[in-house]
C-alpha positions in Angstrom: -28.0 -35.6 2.0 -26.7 -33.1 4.6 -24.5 -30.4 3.7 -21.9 -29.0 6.5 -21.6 -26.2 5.3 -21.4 -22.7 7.0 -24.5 -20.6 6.9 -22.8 -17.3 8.2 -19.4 -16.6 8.0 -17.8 -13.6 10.1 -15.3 -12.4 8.1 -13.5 -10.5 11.0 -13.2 -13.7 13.1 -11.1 -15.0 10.5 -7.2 -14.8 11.4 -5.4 -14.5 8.3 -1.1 -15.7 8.0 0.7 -12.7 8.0 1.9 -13.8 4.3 -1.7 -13.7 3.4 -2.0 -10.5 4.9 0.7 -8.8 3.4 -0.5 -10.9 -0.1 -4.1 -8.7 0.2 -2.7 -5.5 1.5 0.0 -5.7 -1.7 -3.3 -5.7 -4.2 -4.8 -3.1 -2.5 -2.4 -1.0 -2.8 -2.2 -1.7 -6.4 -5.5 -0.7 -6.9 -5.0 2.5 -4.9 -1.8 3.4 -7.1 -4.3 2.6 -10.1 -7.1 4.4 -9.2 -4.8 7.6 -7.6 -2.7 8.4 -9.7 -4.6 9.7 -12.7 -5.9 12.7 -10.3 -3.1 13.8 -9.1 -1.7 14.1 -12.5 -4.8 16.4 -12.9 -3.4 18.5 -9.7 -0.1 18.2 -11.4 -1.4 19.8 -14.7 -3.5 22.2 -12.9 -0.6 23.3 -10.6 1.3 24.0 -14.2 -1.2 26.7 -15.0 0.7 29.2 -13.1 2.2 30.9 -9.8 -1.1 31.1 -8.1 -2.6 27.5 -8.8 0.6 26.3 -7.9 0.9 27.9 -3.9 -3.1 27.4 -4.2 -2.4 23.3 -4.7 0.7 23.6 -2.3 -0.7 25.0 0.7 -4.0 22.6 0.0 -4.1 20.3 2.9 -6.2 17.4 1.1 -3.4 17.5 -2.1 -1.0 16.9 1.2 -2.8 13.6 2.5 -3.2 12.4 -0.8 0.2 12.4 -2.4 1.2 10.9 1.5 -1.3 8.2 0.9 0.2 7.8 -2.8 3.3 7.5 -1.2 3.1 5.3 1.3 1.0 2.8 -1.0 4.1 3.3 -3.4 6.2 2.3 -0.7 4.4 -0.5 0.5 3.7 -1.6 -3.0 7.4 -1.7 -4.0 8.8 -3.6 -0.8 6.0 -6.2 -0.8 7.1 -6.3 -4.6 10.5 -6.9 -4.1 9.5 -9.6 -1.4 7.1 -11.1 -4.2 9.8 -11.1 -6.8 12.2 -13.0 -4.5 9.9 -15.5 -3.7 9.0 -16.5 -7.6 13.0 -17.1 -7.1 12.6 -19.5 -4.9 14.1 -17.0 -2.0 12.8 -17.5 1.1 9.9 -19.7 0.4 10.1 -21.7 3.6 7.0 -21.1 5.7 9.7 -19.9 8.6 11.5 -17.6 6.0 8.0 -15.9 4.3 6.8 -15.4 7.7 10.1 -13.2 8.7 9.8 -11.9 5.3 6.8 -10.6 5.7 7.1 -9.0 8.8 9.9 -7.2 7.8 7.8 -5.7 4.5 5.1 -4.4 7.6 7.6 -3.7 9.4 10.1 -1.4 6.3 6.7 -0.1 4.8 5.5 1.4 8.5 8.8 2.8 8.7 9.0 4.3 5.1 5.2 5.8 6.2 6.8 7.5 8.7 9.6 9.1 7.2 7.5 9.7 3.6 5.1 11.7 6.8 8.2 13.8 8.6 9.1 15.0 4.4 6.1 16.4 4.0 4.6 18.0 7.0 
């Protein structure tokens, strides 16, 4: 018996529905919360030592981009959360209405980036 199956599959040929996309991006960002915030909760604790740790974690530029990635994952996290939420609602669930839905969670996440950027540099 012959199998049809695919013997490579190139993964970045594959055109995902911006639902799915949004779907992946919203786990990974998960993760990234999970896995980021227990070090800057270190920084936090180390910044508490005193007046020089402190302007010595301020003026770091690598604290900076991390607490804008933290951010912006936060951001993204919560508006593809709220999307999520109103969808187990039965809000929106009409392929038409999760499409728009989920182009305006790129679209309000990109936008929060940008402004969460402008606060802190």
């Amino acid at each position: 018996m012959k199998q049809n199956r695919p013997i490579y599959l190139d993964l970045l040929r594959i055109r995902q529905p911006v639902p799915a996309v949004v779907s992946f991006l919203h786990r990974v960002s998960g993760a990234l919360l999970f896995l980021g915030i227990p070090p800057l909760l270190q920084a936090l604790d180390a910044s508490l030592a005193g007046p020089d740790s402190f302007a010595a974690l301020v003026s770091a530029p690598f604290l900076k981009f991390m607490l804008f990635i933290l951010l912006a994952g936060f951001g993204y996290h919560l508006f593809a959360g709220v999307r999520f939420l109103l969808l187990d609602l039965h809000w929106g669930i009409a392929l038409k209405q999760a499409r728009y839905s989920a182009w305006a969670v790129l679209g309000i996440a990109l936008i929060s980036t940008f402004l969460i950027g402008a606060w802190l540099w």
